[in-house]
N, C-alpha and C positions, 0 to 999 in steps of 0.2 A: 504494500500500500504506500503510494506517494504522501509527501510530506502535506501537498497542499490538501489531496483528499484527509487526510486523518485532520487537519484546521477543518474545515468545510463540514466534517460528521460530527466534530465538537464544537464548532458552532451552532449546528443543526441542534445538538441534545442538550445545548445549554438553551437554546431559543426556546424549545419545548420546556422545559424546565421552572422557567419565568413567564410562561405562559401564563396569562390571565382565565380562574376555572370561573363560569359564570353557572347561577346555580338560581332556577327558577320553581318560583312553590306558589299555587294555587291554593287560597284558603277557600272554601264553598263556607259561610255563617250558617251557626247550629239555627233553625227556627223551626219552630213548633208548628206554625200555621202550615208548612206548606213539606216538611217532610217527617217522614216515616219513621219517628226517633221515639223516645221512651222521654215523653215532655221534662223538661228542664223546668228553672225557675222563667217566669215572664221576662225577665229584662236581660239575663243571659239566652235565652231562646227570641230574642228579636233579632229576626234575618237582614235587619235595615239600619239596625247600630251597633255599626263594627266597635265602639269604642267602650262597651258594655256585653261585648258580644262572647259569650264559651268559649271560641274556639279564634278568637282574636284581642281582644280587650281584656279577658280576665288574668288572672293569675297566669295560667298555665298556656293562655294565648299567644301566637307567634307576634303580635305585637310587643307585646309585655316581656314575654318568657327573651324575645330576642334585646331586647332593649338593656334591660339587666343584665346581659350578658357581659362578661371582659375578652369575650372571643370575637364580639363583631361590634362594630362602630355604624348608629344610623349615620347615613351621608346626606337622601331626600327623603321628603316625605312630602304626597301629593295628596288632597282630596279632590282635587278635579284633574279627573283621568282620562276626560275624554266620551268617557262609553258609563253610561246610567247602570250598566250591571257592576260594575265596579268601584268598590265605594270608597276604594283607601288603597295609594301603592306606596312601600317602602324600600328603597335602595337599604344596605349595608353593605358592608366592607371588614373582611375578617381583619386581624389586628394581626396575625404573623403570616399568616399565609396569603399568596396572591389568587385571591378570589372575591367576588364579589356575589351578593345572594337579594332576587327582586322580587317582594311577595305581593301579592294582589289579594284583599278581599272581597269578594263576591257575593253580593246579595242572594239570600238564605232563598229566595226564592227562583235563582235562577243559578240553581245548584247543576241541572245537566248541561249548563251552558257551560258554568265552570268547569266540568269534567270534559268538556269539548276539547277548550281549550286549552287545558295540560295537555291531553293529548296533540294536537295541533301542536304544542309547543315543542314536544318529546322526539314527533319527526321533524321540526324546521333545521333542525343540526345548528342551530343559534345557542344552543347552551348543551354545560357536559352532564347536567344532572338536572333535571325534573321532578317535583315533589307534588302530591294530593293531599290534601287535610279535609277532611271531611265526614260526614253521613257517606255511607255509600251509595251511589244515585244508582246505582245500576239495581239493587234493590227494587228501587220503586219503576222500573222501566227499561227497556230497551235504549241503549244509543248506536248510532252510525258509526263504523270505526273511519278515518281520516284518510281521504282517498289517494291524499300525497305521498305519493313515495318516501320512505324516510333518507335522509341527506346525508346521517352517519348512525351510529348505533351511539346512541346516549341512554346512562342511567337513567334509572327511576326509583323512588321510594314511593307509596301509596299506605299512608296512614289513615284507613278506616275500617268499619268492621270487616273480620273474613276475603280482605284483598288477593292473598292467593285465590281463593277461590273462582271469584268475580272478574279478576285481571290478568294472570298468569299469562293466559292462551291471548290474550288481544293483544299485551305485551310485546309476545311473539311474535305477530300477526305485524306489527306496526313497527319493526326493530327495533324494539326499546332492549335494554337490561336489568332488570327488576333486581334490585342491589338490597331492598329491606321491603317486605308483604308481609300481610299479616295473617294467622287463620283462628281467630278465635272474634270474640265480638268483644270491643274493646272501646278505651278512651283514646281518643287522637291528642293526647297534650302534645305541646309543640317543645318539651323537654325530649323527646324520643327524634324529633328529629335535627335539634340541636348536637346529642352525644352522638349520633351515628354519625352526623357530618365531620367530627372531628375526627373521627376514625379513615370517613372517604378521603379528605381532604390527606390524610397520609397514605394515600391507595393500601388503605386497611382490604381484606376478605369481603365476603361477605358475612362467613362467619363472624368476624369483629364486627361487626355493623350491627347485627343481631343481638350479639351478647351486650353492647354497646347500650342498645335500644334496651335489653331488658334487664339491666342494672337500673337504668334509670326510670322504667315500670315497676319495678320491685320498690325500687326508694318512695317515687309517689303514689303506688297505693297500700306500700306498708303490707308486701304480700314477700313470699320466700323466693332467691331467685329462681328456683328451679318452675314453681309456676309461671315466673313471668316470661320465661323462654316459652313456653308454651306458648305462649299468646302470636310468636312470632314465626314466621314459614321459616323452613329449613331448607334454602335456597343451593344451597354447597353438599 
């Protein structure tokens, strides 16, 4: 191998290296009125106030749970997005590693639009990892899978109930890589997909992603770890 070629290939794998991972996560809000949940309290199951909202505003919401974090820095925060399903986007920015993570929350009532859309997003080949938070809409109905060809094989995480189940084979179908699903009926706290990332973010397993995920299902619901692996597909 020539001197220039071996510069040129360490060039090449330092470029990759410092590559910016871009990492997009669909929130769908918990609401009572218009899906198929096990009703919550009123003002955390309003599909239309993300800032009060289960599965964005509270505790364990990706707003909140991210915000508090020392692993990611908000950068923007938008309430007008554009598009009436979408009620709140937030940029971050990890604090050691070079990526960047963009969540959108989605009116509780236009939760299969949210799931469209992840997927839409999963084949644009525009990011290396794709997230769902939610109810699981497929539950309550059929969707269309994304007629677009996919652009490259990007992960996926799908935090809501029974996602192996529901997702695995459309996954497949849509060249995604399903890196953390779920098979039990579960809480989607956005602590589960906080620890996983810190694991992808060092090209962890999937196994690590998992166990990752149910350390910190064990810690918030104060169950044993070995239940809490339960809760999670065994993808490896």
């Amino acid at each position: 191998m020539t001197k220039a070629i071996c510069i040129a290939l360490l060039f090449s794998l330092t470029t990759l290296s410092w590559a910016e991972r871009k990492i997009a996560v669909f929130v769908g809000l918990c609401d009572n009125a218009t899906q198929s949940i096990a009703k919550v309290g009123a003002k955390i199951g309003d599909g239309n106030k993300p800032d009060d909202n289960l599965y964005w505003g509270c505790s364990d919401g990706l707003k909140s749970y991210f915000k508090r974090s020392d692993k990611w820095k908000l950068e923007k925060r938008e309430t007008k997005t554009g598009d009436e399903r979408i009620l709140e986007r937030l940029t971050f920015r990890h604090t050691t590693k070079n990526a960047t993570l963009t969540a959108e929350a989605w009116r509780g009532s236009d939760l299969h639009d949210c799931l469209a859309a992840f997927e839409a997003a999963t084949v644009s080949g525009k990011h290396d990892l794709t997230a769902f938070i939610g109810h699981n809409a497929l539950m309550d109905g059929e969707l269309a899978l994304p007629t677009t060809k996919p652009h490259k094989e990007t992960d996926a995480i799908i935090l809501c109930c029974m996602s192996q189940r529901f997702f695995e084979k459309r996954m497949a179908k849509i060249g995604a890589i399903p890196v953390l699903l779920t098979s039990q009926l579960m809480y989607p706290g956005s602590f589960l997909l906080h620890d996983a990332l810190e694991k992808w973010l060092k090209d962890g397993s999937r196994k690590e992603l998992r166990e990752a995920a149910a350390a910190a299902y064990a810690r918030n619901q104060k169950i044993k770890l070995s239940a809490a692996r339960g809760v999670f597909a065994e993808l490896d």
